[in-house]
Each structure stands twice: as C-alpha cells, then as structure tokens.
N, C-alpha and C positions, 0 to 999 in steps of 0.2 A: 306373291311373296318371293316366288324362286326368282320372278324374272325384274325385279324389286331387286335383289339382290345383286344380280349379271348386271343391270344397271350402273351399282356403285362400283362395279368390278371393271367396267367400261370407263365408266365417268373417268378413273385415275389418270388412264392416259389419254384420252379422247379429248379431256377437259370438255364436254359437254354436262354438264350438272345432272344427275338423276333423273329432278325437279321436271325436266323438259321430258324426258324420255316416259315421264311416269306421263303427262299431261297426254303426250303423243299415242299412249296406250290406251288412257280414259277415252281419247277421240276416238279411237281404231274400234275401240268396247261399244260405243256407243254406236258406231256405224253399222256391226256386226248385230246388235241386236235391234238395230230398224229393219236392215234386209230381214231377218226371223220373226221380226214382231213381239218381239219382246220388250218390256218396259220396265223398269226399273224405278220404283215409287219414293217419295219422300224422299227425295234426294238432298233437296236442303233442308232437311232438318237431320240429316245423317253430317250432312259437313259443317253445323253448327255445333252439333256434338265431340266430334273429330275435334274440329277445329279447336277447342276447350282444353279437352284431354291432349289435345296437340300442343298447344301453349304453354301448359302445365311441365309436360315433359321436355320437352326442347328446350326450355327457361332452365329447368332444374340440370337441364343436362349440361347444358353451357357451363351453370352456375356450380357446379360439382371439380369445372376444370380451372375454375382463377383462383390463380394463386394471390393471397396478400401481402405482397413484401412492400419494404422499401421503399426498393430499385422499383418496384411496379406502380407507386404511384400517381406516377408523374402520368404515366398510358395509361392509367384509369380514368385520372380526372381529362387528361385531351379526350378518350372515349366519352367521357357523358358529356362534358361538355359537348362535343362533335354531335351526339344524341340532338342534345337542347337546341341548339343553334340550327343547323340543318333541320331538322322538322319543323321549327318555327318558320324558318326560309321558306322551306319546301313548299308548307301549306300554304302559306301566305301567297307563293307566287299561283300555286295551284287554284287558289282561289280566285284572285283576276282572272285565270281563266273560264273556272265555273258563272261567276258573275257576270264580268263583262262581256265575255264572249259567246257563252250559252243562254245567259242572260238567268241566270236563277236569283232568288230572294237571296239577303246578305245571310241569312242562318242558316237556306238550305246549303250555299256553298263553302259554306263552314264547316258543315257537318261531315259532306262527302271531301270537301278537301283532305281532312285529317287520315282516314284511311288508307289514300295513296300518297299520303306524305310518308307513312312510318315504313322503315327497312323491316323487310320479314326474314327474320331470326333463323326461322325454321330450312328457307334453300340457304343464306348467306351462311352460316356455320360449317355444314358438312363439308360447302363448294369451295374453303380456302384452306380444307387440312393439308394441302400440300404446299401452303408460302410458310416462309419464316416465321418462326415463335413468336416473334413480336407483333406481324402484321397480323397473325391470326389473333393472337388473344385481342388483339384492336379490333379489331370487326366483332369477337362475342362478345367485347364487353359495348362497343357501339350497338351493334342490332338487339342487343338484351335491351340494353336501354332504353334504344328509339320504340322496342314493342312496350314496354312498359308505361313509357310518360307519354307516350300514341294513346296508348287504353286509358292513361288516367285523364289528358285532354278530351279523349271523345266523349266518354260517363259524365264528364263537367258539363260537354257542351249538346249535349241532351236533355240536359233539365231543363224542367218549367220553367227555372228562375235562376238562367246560369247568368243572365244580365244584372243581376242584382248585387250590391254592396255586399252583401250578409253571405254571398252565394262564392265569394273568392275565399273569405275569411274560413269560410267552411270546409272549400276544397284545401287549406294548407294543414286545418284540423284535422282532416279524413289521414294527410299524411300521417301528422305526428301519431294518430292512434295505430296506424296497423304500422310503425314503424313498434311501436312498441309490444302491441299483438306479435308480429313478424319475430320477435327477439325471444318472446315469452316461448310462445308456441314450438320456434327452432329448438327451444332449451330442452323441454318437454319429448320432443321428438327424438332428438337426440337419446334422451335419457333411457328413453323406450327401447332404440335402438339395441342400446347396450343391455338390457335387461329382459328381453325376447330371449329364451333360451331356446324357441322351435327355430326351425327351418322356415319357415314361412313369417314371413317378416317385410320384405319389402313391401308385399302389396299392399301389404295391412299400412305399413307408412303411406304409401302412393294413396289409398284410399283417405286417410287424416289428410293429407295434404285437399284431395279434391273437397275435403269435408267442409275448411276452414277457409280454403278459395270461397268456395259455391259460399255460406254466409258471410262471408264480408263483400262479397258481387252484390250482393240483395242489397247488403247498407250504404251501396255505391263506393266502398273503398276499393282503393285500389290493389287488390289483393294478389295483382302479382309479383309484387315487391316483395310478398310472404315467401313465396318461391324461391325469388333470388338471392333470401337471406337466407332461409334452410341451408340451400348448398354451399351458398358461401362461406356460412358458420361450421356447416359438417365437414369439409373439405380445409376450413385452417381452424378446426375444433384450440388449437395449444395457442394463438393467439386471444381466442375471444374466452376460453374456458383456463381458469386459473386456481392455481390454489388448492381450499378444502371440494372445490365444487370438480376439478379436474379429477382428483381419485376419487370420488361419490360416481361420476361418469363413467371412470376407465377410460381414462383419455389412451392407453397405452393398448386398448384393442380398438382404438376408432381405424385404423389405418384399413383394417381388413373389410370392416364393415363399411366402411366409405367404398374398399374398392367393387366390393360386391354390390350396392346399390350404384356404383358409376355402371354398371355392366345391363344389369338390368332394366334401370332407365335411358342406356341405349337402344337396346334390343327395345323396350318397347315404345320410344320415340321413333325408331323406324319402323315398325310396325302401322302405327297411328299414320304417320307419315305416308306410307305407301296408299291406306283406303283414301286419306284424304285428298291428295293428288288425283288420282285415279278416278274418284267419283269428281272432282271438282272437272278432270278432260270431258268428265262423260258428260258433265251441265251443262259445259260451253256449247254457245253458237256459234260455229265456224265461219257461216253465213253474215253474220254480224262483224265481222271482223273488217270485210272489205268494202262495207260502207264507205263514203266518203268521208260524211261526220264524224265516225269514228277515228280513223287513220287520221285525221287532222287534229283533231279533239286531244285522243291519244299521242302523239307528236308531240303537240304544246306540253304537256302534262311531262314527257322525258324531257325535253329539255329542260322544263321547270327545275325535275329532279336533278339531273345533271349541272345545272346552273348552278344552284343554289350550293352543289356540292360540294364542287369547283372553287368556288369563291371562298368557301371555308379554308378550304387543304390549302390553298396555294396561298392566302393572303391573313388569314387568323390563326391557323393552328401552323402553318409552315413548314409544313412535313411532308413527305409523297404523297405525291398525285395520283402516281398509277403504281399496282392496280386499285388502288383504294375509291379512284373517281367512280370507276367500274361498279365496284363492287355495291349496289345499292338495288336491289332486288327487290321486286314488291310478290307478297306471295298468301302464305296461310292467315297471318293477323288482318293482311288486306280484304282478304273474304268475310272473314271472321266479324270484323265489323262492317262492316256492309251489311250483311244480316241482319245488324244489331241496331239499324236504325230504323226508330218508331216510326210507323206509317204514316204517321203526323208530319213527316218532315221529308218521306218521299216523294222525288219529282221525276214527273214524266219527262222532263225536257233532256233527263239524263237516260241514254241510251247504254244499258248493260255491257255493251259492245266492250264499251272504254274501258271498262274495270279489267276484262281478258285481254286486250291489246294492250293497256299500260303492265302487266303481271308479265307476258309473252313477251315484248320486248326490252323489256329492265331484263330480263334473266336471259335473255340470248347477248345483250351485250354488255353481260357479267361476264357469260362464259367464250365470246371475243374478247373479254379483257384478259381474263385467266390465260386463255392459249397464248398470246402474244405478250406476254408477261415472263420476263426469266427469274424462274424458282430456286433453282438449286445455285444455291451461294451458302457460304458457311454462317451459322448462328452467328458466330464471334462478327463476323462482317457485319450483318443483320442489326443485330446493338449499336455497332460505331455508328451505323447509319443513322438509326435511330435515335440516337444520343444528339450526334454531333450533326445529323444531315449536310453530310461531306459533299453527297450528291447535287446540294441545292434543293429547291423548293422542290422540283420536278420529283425526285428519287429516283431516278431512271434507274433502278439496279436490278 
C-alpha cells in the first residue's frame, strides 16, 4: 500500500501510470518468491474477486464525479456514443483477427474479442486527472461506458441461445428492468443515507450495493448500470429528486454525505486496485510475452484498437485525436472477463500470452501519449476547444 501510494505520487510527474509500476511489482513479487519457494495459491480466484469489488468501485467512483448540466450533454452523448461505436469497431476488427488468423470457431472469437475490445475504467481514470476538465470527464464517462455495455455484450454472448430471436428481445428487457431497479434501488439508498444517524454508514451502503450487483449478475442483467446511476443520482440528487420527495430526503444535507462517500470510495477503489494489479504482475508469464505468436497476435490486436479509434475521433465524432487516440487502455474488466468465460467456449489455440501483452502495451502507449501531450492550458481554452474545435480535427492543444 505505502509503495502503492509513492507510485501515484510518481505517476503525476513521470506520467508513467501507477497501473505499470504496480504490474512491475507483481513481477519483482513473484520472482522474489520463486528464488525463496514460496507460492502463493488461488490467485485467480482472488483477482476474480478484486476484480468485482474493483468494478464496483471504480464505476461508482467515476459516477460520484459527473456532473449533469446542460452545457454537459452534448460530451455525454459523444462519450457513449464513442462507448458504442468503438467497441463495436474494435471487436469486430479483433475478431478477424481471432478468426481468420488464429483460426478460432466464429463464437469462440466472439467471445474473447469482446474483452479486449472494452477500455478498462479502472487505469484510464486515475491516468488523465491531469488533462483538462473536459477531456477528463470524456474519458469517465467513455470508459464507464465502454466497461459497462463490454459486460452487458459479453453476458449476452455467453448464452446458450444468444443466437436466438427471443434472445435480443430479452437482452433490451434485461435493460428496461434494472434501469428501473437501478432508479428504485438509488432512491432507497439514498434515503438510507440521509436516515443513518451512526457513523458507520458507508460500508453498510458499499455492501447494499455489492448486494443488489451480486443478484441481478445471477439474472444475467446488467447490473452495473445500478452502479452508475446510484452515483450519478447521489451526486446531482436536486436534479432527479424534487419536490415533497426532496425534503422527505433532506436533499440540503446530501452535499456532505455525497462528499464523504466520494472519499471513501476513493480510498477504497485504490485499495482494491493496488491487490489487484499486483497479484494480476504476479500471474503473468513473462516468458510468454516474447513468443512470436504472441508479439504478432498482440500487434494486430493494438492496431485493431488504435484503428478502430482513429477512425471514430477524426471522421464521426470530429474532435481530438490526441491524447484521446492514446488513451484506450485494456486492463482490470479485461481480466475480469476472461475469467468469466465458460469452459465450454475456451480455446486452446488462444495463447494467454496475448491477453498480458495487448494490457502491457495499450497502457505504455497511454502513458507515451500522456507524456507528449501538452496539459496545462486554461479551462476557458479547454471549452472553446471543445465547443468550437478551433484546432481542427487533430486538436493538437
């Protein structure tokens, strides 16, 4: 944890991402205890666990910081859209390559495509708090996104009978119910909030939260949407909460209590963050890395992502390129479901290799984007940019 910490205290001016340094540790950890003989058991079922609780919080953490105005619409909907469209691309390209060129059946490269199509939330967030207000809330509210409709594709396309007529009509049901769960439940939560007279309180929410995650996961919804409306309802409580239902609330103590739950599920989104990295260094094969298959494999796979990116920013959404081309990091949701796929659908032909070299180098040439990226320019600049893209498609600013 201390050295977890010196990390993020590096990261600011190194512009090297924690995410690496933490990985680079897990390896160091794991070399340290082969020379001793030491072993370290159930490893993946500790970073499927992480991985969960990790999701949870990083989702809610994101989701505690967007604001709803306005003037923010317009960067919400390019965000999700940017979400939809780029992961659609992504997988799609990633799949030719699992297909054709690995030669896997069309559903197992469907399966494993989806994983390293979606942006992980969990490094892209912390690694842009130093660009402009704009560009950052565009990246949480893209990678919120992309990890979300990533999980709710993959759960689809896991089913017995996700080929089926009756099997789409179902996945847009799953939506409408926990959008409505997601709304009820926020309410509830909320209410609680305000009506907890102890000190101890957060976790007691943290825990409802994993409660009502964990049974709607079992009914195949997509329950991390519950997540991202909790925060997003708690954090602009005076837009969605009106009326007799706003003094029932106390909408006029939500400010303190919002800021105390932003704090806490900081603190323990790095936390969760530090074991998971750090045991995910210590899983890797290093050895696997400098395969040929892999390095090739892996290769296609960035470009894919990078392509696919590319092609959005500069010719659909028409707004900066850099650092945003960059910034597309595959990380904790990409293990997360790897995991998560039924034995029934894993292939040998895919080489583990790939999953740590496409993670390893999306996130070092994040963090060559970051460094050679210039930051410090005024908000008010930041907007006109943004608004007006004065710079051109490029944004070189």
């Amino acid at each position: 944890m201390i050295l977890s910490y010196l990390f993020n205290i590096v990261a600011k001016y190194v512009k090297i991402p924690s995410v690496i340094l933490l990985l680079i540790t897990g390896v160091g950890m794991k070399l340290l205890c082969d020379q001793f003989s030491i072993q370290i058991t159930n490893v993946s079922f500790f970073l499927e666990l992480f991985g969960d609780i990790g999701l949870i919080l990083i989702v809610l953490e994101g989701s505690l910081d967007l604001g709803i105005t306005r003037q923010k619409l317009s960067l919400a909907g390019k965000s999700v859209l940017s979400a939809i469209l780029v992961l659609a691309s992504t997988c799609g390209l990633i799949y030719l390559v699992m297909h054709y060129y690995i030669g896997m059946p069309v559903r197992n490269s469907i399966i494993y495509s989806i994983p390293m199509g979606v942006i992980s939330s969990a490094i892209a967030i912390p690694s842009v708090a130093a660009l402009a207000t704009h560009k950052k809330e565009f990246i949480v509210y893209e990678s919120t996104f992309s990890d979300i409709i990533g999980i709710m594709i993959f759960n689809f396309a896991i089913l017995d009978n996700a080929l089926s007529s009756g099997s789409f009509r179902d996945f847009f049901l799953n939506i409408l119910y926990i959008i409505i769960i997601s709304f009820v439940s926020s309410a509830l939560l909320i209410f609680m909030l305000n009506r907890i007279t102890t000190h101890i309180k957060s976790f007691l929410i943290f825990a409802l939260l994993i409660l009502v995650y964990s049974v709607a996961k079992m009914f195949h919804l997509p329950s991390l949407l519950l997540i991202l409306v909790f925060g997003m309802m708690l954090n602009n409580s005076k837009y969605f909460i009106k009326g007799k239902m706003a003094k029932v609330l106390q909408l006029d103590k939500m400010s303190k209590v919002t800021s105390e739950l932003k704090l806490l599920t900081a603190e323990s989104a790095f936390l969760i963050r530090t074991f998971f990295f750090i045991l995910f260094g210590y899983a890797m094969n290093i050895n696997s890395l400098i395969a040929p298959e892999v390095i090739i494999t892996g290769s296609l796979i960035i470009v894919c992502i990078l392509f696919a990116r590319f092609i959005f920013l500069m010719f659909i959404s028409r707004t900066h390129v850099i650092p945003e081309l960059f910034i597309a990091p595959r990380g904790l949701v990409t293990v997360v479901l790897f995991y998560s796929i039924p034995s029934s659908f894993i292939s040998s032909l895919f080489n583990i290799g790939i999953l740590y070299y496409v993670i390893i180098i999306s996130s070092i040439i994040m963090m060559l984007g970051l460094m050679f990226t210039k930051t410090k320019f005024s908000e008010a600049q930041g907007l006109v940019l943004g608004e007006n893209d004065i710079d051109g498609p490029l944004g070189l600013s």
